[in-house]
C-alpha atoms as a printed R data frame, in Angstrom:
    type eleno elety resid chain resno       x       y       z
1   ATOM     1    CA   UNK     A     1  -3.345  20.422  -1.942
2   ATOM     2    CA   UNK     A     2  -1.408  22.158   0.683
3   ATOM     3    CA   UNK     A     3   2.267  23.688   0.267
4   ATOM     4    CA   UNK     A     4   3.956  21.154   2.239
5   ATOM     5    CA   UNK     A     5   1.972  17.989   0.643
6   ATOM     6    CA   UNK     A     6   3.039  19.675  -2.403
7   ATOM     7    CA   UNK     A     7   7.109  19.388  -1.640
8   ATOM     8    CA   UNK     A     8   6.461  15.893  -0.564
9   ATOM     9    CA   UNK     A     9   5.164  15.193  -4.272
10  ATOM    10    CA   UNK     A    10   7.718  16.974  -5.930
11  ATOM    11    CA   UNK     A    11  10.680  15.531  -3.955
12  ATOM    12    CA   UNK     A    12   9.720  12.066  -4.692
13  ATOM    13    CA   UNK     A    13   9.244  12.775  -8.178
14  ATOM    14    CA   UNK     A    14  12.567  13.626  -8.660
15  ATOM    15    CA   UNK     A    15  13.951  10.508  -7.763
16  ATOM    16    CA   UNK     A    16  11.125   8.922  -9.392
17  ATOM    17    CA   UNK     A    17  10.675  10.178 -13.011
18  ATOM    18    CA   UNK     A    18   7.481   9.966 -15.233
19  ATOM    19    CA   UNK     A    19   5.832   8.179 -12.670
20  ATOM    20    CA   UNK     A    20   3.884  11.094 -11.104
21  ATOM    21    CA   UNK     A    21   0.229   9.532 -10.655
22  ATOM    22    CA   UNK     A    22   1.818   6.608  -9.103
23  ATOM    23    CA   UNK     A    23   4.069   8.837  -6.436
24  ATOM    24    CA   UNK     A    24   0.753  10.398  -5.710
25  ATOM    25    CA   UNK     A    25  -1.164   7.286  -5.251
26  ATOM    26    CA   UNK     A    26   1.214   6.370  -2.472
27  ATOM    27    CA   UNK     A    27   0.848   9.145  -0.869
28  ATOM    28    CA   UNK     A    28  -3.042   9.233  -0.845
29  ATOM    29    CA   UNK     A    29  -2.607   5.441   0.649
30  ATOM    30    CA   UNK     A    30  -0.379   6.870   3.404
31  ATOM    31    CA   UNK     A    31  -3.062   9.394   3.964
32  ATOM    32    CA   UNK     A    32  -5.887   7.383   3.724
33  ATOM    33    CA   UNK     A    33  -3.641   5.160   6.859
34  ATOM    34    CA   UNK     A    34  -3.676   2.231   3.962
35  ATOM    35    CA   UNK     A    35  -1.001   0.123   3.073
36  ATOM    36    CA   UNK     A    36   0.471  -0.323  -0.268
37  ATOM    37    CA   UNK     A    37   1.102  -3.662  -2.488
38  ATOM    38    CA   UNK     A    38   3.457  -2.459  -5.534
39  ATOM    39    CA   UNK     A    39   3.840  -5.222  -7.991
40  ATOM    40    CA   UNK     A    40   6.164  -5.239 -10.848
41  ATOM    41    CA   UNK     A    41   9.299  -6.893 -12.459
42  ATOM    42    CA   UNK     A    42  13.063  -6.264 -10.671
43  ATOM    43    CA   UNK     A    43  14.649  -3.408 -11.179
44  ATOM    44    CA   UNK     A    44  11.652  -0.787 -12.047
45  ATOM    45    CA   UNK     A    45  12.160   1.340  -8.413
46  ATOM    46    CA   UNK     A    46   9.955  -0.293  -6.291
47  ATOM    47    CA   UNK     A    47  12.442  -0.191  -3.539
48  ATOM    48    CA   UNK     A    48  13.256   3.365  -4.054
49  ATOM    49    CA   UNK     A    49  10.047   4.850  -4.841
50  ATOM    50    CA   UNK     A    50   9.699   3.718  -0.862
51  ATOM    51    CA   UNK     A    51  12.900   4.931   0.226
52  ATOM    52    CA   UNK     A    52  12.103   8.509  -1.163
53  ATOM    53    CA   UNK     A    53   8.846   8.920   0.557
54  ATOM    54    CA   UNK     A    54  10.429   7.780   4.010
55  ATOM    55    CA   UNK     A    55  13.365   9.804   3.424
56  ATOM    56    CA   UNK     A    56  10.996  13.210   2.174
57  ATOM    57    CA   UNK     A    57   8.904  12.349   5.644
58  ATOM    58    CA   UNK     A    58  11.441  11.784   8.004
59  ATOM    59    CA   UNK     A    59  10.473   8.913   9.598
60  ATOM    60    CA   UNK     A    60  11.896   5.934  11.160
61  ATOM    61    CA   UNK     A    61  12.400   3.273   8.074
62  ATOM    62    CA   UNK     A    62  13.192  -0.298   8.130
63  ATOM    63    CA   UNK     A    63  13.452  -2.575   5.280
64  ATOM    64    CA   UNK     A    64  13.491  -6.489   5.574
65  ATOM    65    CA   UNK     A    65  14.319  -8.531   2.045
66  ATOM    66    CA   UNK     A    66  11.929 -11.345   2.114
67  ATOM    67    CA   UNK     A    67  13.688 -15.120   1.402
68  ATOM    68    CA   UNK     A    68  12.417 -18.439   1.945
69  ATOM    69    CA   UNK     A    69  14.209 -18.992   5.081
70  ATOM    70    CA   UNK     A    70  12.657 -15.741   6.573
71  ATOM    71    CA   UNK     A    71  11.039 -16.475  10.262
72  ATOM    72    CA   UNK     A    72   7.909 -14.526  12.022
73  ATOM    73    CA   UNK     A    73  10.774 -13.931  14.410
74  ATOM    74    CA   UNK     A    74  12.537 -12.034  11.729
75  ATOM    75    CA   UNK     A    75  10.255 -10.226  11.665
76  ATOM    76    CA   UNK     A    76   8.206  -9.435  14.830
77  ATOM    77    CA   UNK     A    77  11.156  -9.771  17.375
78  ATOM    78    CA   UNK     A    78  11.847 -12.210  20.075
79  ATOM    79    CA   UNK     A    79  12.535 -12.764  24.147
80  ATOM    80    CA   UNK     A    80  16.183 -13.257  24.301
81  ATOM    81    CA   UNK     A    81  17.675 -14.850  27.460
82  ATOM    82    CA   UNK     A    82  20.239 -12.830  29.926
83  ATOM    83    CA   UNK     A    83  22.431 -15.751  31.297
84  ATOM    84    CA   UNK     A    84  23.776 -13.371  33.732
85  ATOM    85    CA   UNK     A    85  20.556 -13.656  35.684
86  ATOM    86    CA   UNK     A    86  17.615 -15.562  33.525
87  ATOM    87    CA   UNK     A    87  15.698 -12.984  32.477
88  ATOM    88    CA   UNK     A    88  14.518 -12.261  28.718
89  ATOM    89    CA   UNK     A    89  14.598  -9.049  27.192
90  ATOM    90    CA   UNK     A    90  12.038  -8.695  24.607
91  ATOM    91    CA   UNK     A    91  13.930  -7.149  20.766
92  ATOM    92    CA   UNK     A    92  12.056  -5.632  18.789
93  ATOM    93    CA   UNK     A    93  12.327  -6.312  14.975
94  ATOM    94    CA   UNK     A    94  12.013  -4.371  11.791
95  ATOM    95    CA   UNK     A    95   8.106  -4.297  12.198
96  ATOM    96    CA   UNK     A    96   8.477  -1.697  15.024
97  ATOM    97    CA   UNK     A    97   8.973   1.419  12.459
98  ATOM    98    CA   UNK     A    98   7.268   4.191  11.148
99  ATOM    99    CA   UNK     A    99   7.740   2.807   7.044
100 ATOM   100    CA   UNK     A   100   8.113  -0.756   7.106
101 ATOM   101    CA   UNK     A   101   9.159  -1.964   3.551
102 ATOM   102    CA   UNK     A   102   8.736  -5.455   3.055
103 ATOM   103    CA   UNK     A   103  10.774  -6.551  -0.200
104 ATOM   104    CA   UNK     A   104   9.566  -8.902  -2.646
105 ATOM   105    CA   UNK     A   105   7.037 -10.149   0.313
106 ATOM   106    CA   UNK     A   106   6.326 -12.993  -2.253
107 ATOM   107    CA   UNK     A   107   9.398 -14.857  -1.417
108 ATOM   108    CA   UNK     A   108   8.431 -15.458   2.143
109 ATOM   109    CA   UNK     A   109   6.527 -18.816   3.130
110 ATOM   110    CA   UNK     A   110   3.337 -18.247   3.925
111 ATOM   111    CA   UNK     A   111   3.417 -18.778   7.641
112 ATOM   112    CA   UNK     A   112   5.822 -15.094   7.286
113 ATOM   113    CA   UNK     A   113   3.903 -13.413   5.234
114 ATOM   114    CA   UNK     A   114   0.854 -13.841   7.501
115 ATOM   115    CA   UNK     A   115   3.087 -12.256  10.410
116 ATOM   116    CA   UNK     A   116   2.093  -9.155   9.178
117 ATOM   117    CA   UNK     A   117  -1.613  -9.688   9.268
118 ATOM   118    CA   UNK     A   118  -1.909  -8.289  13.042
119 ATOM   119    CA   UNK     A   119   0.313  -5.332  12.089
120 ATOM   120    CA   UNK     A   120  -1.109  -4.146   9.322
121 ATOM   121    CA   UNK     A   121  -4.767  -4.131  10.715
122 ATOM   122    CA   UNK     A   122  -4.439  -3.119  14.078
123 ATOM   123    CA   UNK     A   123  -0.608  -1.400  14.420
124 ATOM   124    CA   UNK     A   124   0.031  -4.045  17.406
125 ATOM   125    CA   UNK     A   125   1.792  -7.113  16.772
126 ATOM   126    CA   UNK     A   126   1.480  -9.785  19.722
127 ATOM   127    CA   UNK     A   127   4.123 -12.068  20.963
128 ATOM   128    CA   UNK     A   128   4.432 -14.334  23.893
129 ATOM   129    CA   UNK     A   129   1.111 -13.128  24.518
130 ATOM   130    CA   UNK     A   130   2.304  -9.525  25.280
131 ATOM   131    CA   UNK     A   131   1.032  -6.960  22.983
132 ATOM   132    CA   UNK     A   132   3.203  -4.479  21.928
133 ATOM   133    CA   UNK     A   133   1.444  -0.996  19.860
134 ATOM   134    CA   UNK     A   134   3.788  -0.484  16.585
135 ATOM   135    CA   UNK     A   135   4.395   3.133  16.159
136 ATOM   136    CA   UNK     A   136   2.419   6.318  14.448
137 ATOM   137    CA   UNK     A   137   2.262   6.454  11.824
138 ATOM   138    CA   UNK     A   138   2.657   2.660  10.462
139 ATOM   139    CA   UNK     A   139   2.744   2.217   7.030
140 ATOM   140    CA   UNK     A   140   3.431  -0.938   5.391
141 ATOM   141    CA   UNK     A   141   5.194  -0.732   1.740
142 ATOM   142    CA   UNK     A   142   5.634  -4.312   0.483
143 ATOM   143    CA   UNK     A   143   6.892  -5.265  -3.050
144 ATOM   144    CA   UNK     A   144   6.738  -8.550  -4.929
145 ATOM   145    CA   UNK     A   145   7.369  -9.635  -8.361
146 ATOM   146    CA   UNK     A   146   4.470 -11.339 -10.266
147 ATOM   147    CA   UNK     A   147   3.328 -14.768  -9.358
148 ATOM   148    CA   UNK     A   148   4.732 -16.687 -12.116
149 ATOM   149    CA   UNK     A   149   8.402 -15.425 -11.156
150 ATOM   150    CA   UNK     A   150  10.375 -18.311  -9.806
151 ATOM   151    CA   UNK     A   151  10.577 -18.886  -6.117
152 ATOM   152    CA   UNK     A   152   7.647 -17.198  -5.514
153 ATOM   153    CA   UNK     A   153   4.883 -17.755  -3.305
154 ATOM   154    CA   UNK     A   154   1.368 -16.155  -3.655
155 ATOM   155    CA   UNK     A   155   0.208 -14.140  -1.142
156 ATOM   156    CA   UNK     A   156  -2.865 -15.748   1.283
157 ATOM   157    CA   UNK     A   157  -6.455 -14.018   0.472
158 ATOM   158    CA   UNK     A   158  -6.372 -12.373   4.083
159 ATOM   159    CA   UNK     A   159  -3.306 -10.842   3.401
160 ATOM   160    CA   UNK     A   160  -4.490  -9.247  -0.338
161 ATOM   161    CA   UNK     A   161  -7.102  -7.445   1.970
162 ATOM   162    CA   UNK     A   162  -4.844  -6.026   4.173
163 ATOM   163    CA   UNK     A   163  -3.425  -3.395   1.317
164 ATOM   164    CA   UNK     A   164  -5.303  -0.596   0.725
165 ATOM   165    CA   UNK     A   165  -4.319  -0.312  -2.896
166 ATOM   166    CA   UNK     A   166  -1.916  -2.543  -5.584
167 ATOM   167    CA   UNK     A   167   0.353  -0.062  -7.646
168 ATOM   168    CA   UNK     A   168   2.403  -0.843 -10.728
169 ATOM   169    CA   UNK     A   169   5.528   1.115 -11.707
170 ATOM   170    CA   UNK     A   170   5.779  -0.335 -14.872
171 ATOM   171    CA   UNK     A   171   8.731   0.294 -17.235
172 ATOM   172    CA   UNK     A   172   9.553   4.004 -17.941
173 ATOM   173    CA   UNK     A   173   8.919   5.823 -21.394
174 ATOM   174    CA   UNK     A   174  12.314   6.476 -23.402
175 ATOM   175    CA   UNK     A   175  12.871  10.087 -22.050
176 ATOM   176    CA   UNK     A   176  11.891   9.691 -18.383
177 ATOM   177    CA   UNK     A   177  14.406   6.830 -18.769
178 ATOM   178    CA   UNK     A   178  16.851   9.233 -20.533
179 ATOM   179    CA   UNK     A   179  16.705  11.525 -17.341
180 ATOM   180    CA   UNK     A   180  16.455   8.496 -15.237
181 ATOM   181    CA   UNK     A   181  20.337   7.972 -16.414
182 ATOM   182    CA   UNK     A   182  21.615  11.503 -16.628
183 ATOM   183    CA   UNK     A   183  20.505  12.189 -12.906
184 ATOM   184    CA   UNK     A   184  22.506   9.434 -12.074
185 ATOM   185    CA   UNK     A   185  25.336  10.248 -13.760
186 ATOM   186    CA   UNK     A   186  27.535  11.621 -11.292
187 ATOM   187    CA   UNK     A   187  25.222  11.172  -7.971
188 ATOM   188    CA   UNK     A   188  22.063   9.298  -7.229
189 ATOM   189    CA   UNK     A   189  19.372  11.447  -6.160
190 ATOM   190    CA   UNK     A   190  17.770   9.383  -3.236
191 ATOM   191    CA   UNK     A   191  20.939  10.740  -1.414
192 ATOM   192    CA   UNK     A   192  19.925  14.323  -1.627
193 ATOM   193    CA   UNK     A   193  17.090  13.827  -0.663
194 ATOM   194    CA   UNK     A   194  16.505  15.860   2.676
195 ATOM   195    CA   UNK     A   195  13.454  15.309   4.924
196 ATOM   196    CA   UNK     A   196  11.122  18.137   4.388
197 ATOM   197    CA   UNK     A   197   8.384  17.447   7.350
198 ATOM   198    CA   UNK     A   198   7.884  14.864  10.302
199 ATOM   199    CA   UNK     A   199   6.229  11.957  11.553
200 ATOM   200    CA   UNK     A   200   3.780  14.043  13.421
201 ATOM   201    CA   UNK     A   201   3.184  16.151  10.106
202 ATOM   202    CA   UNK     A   202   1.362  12.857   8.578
203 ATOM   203    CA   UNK     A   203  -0.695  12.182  11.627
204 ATOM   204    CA   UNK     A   204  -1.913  15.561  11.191
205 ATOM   205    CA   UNK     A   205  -2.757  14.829   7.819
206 ATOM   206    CA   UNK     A   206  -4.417  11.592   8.587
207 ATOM   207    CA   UNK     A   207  -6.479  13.399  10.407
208 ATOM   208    CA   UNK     A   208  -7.696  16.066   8.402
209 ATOM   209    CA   UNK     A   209  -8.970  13.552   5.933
210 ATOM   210    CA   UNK     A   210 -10.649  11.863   7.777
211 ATOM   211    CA   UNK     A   211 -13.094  14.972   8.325
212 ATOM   212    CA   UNK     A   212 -13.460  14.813   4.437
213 ATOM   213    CA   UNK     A   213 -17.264  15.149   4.306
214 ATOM   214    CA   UNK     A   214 -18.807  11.939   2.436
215 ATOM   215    CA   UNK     A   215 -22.619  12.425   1.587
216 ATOM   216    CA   UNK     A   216 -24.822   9.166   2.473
217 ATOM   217    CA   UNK     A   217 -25.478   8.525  -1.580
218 ATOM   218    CA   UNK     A   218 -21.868   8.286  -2.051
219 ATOM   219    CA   UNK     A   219 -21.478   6.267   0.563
220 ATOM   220    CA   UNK     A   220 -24.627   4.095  -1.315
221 ATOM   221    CA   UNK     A   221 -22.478   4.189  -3.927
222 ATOM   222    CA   UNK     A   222 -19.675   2.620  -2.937
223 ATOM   223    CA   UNK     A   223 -21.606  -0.111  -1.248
224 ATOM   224    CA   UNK     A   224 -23.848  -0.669  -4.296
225 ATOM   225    CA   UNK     A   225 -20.303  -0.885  -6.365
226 ATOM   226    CA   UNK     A   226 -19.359  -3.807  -3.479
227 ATOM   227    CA   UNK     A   227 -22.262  -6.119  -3.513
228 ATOM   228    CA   UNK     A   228 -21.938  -6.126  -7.528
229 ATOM   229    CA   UNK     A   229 -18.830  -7.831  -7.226
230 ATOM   230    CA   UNK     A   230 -20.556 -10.115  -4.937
231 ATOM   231    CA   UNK     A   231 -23.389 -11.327  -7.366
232 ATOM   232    CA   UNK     A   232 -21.322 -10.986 -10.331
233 ATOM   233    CA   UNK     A   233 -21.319 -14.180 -12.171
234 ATOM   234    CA   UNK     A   234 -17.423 -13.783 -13.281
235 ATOM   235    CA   UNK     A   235 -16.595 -13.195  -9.645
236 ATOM   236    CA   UNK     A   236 -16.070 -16.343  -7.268
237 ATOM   237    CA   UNK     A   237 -14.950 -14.331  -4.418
238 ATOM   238    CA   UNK     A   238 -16.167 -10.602  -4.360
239 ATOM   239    CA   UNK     A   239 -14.780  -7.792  -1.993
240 ATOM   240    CA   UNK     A   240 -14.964  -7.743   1.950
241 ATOM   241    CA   UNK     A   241 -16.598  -5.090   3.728
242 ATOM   242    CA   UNK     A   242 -12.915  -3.897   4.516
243 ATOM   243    CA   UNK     A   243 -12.671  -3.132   0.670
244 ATOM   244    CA   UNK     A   244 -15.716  -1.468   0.891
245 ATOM   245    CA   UNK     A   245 -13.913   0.888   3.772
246 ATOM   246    CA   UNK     A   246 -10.921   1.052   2.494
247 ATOM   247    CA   UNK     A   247 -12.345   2.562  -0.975
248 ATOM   248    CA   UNK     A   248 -14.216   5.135   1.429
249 ATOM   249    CA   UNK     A   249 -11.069   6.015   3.168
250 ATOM   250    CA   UNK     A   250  -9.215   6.569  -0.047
251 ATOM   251    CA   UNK     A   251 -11.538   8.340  -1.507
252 ATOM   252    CA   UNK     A   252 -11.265  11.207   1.725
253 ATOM   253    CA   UNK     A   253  -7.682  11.159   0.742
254 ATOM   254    CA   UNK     A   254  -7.891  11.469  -2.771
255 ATOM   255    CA   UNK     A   255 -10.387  14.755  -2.167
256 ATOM   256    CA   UNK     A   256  -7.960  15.955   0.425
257 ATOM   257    CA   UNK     A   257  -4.927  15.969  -2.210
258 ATOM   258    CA   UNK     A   258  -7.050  17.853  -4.640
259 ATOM   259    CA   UNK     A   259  -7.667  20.470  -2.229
260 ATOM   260    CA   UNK     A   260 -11.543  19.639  -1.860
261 ATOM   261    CA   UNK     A   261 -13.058  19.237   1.624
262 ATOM   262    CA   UNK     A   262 -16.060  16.598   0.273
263 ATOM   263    CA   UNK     A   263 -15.787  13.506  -1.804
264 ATOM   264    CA   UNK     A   264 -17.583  13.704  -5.121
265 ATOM   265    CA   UNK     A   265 -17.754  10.287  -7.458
266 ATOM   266    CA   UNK     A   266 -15.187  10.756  -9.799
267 ATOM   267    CA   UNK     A   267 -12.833   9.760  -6.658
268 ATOM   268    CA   UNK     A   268 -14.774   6.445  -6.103
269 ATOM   269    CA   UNK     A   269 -14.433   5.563  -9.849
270 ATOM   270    CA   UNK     A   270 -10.796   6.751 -10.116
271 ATOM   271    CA   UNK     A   271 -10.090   4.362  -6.961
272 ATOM   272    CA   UNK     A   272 -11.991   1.155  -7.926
273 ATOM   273    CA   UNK     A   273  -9.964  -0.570  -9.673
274 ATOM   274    CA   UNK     A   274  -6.425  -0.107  -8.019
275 ATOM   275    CA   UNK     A   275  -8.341  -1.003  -4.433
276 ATOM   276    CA   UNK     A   276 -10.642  -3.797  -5.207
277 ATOM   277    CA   UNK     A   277  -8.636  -5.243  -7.978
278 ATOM   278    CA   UNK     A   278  -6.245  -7.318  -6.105
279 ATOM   279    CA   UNK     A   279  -9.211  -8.438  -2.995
280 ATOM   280    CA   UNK     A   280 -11.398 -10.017  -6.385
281 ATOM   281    CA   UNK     A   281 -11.074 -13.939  -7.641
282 ATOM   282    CA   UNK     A   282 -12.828 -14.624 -10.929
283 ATOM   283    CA   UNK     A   283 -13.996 -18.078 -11.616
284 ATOM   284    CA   UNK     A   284 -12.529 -20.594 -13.163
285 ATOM   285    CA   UNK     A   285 -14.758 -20.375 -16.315
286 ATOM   286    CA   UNK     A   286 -13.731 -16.546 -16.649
287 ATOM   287    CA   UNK     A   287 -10.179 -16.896 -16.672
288 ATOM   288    CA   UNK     A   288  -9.973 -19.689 -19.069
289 ATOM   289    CA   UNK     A   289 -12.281 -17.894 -21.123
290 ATOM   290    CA   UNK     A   290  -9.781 -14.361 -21.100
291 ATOM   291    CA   UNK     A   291 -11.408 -12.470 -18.671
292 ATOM   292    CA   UNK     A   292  -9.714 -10.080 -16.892
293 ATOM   293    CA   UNK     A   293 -10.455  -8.276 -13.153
294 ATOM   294    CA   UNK     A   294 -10.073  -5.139 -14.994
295 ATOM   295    CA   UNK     A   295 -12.629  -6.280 -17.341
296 ATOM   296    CA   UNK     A   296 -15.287  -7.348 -14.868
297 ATOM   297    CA   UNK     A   297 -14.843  -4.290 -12.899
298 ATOM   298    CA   UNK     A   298 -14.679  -1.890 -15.448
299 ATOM   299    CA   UNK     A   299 -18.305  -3.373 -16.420
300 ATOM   300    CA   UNK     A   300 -19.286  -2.917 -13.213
301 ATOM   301    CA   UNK     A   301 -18.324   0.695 -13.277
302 ATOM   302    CA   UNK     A   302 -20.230   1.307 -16.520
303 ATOM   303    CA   UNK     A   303 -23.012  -0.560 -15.704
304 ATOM   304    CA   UNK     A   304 -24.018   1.138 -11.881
305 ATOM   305    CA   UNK     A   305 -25.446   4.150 -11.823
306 ATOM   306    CA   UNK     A   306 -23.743   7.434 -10.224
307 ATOM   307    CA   UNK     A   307 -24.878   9.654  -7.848
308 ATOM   308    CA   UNK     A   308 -25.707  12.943  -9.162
């Protein structure tokens, strides 16, 4: 890992505390030009954990809080009329930024939430039939609190597949909750945070990984990983081809951040779960019965065999 990535890591982790796998996980996502799902209860930093890495990056961040009564418009931006002489002017909304974090995206209908599905695929959003490009780097951090929370809407199938990866914060141990308090005492920390590289800085990065060399039976193996969830018999709806991509591109990224130039399969395993987890339905049987996604996949890991 280079000097600079390493800076990144440590800023964010000291706004952040005992969370240091998951501060590195969205930075491989950002790398890997993936977005990020972070699912957890209120009030366990989700929102800052975003505002650190924007604010460590320097780049343009917008954040929209997600309600009921949210519009695409909201969103996207809209052609407002000049009654001076009957022209529109086209403003842009929130989406046009460099770290677009899209709070408790659950609580959106789901005509909003699937505003985002142009965005978050292509960087271009389209409006009035114009297309607009969003700007580089675009990197989507969206929270939401689990399904069973009230007022809460789940998020469509096409929309699970746009994130790269599903993170959990989960609640702190007793002494990185102890610091948590005593940092805070007197200032919060997110406010000294100073930006420590650019914009431009990450596309240079995104590039570099993606000349991480992957050998073909890797490549095999992540495939071979894929159609298992396919055939699986727990498994009603297995993982799309952009999983399958997605998995390869985090994998570069997590070989980048541990200073290797070639993917080995330790980084497919470590990555399975947290990217395919959240594309996966099981069947109806399977979850009455107890079964988990973590179960069925972890089975899956065991039972395929690795690439020497």
């Amino acid at each position: 890992m280079s000097a600079d990535l390493s800076r990144v890591l440590s800023a964010i982790r000291s706004v952040i505390r005992g969370k240091d796998d998951i501060v590195q996980d969205l930075l491989m996502a950002l790398l890997a030009q993936g977005h990020v799902l972070l699912e957890d209860a209120p009030g366990t930093g989700k929102t800052t954990l975003a505002k650190a890495l924007a604010r460590s990056l320097d780049m343009r961040f917008s954040r929209i809080q997600f309600t009921p009564d949210l519009l695409p418009t909201d969103l996207l931006g809209n052609a407002v009329l000049d009654p001076r002489d009957g022209s529109f002017t086209f403003h842009e909304g929130p989406v046009f930024t460099h770290l677009l974090l899209a709070d408790e995206i659950n609580r959106a209908s789901p005509r909003t939430q699937s505003a985002l599905l142009e965005a978050m695929n292509e960087s271009q959003v389209t409006i009035d039939n114009n297309t607009r490009m969003l700007p580089a780097p675009f990197f989507v951090v969206a929270t939401q609190n689990p399904s069973d929370f009230h007022g809460t809407y789940p998020l469509p199938e096409a929309q699970l597949d746009r994130f790269l990866i599903r993170l959990s914060l989960g609640y702190p141990q007793a002494e990185a909750e102890l610091q948590l308090l005593l940092d805070r005492q007197t200032q919060e920390p997110l406010d000294a945070l100073v930006p420590l590289l650019s914009a431009a800085d990450v596309l240079a990065w995104q590039e570099q990984v993606r000349h991480v060399r992957v050998e073909e039976d890797i490549a095999r193996y992540i495939i071979r990983l894929m159609d298992r969830t396919r055939e699986h018999a727990d498994i009603a709806l297995g993982a799309s081809p952009r999983a399958s991509l997605n998995l390869f591109r985090a994998s570069q990224a997590q070989a980048y951040l541990s200073s290797r130039e070639y993917v080995i399969a330790a980084d497919v395993q470590a990555l399975f779960f947290k990217v395919v987890a959240h594309r996966i339905r099981l069947t109806r049987q399977a979850s009455y019965s107890g079964r988990s996604e973590a179960q069925v996949l972890r089975e899956i890991l065991d039972t395929e065999s690795v690439p020497a």
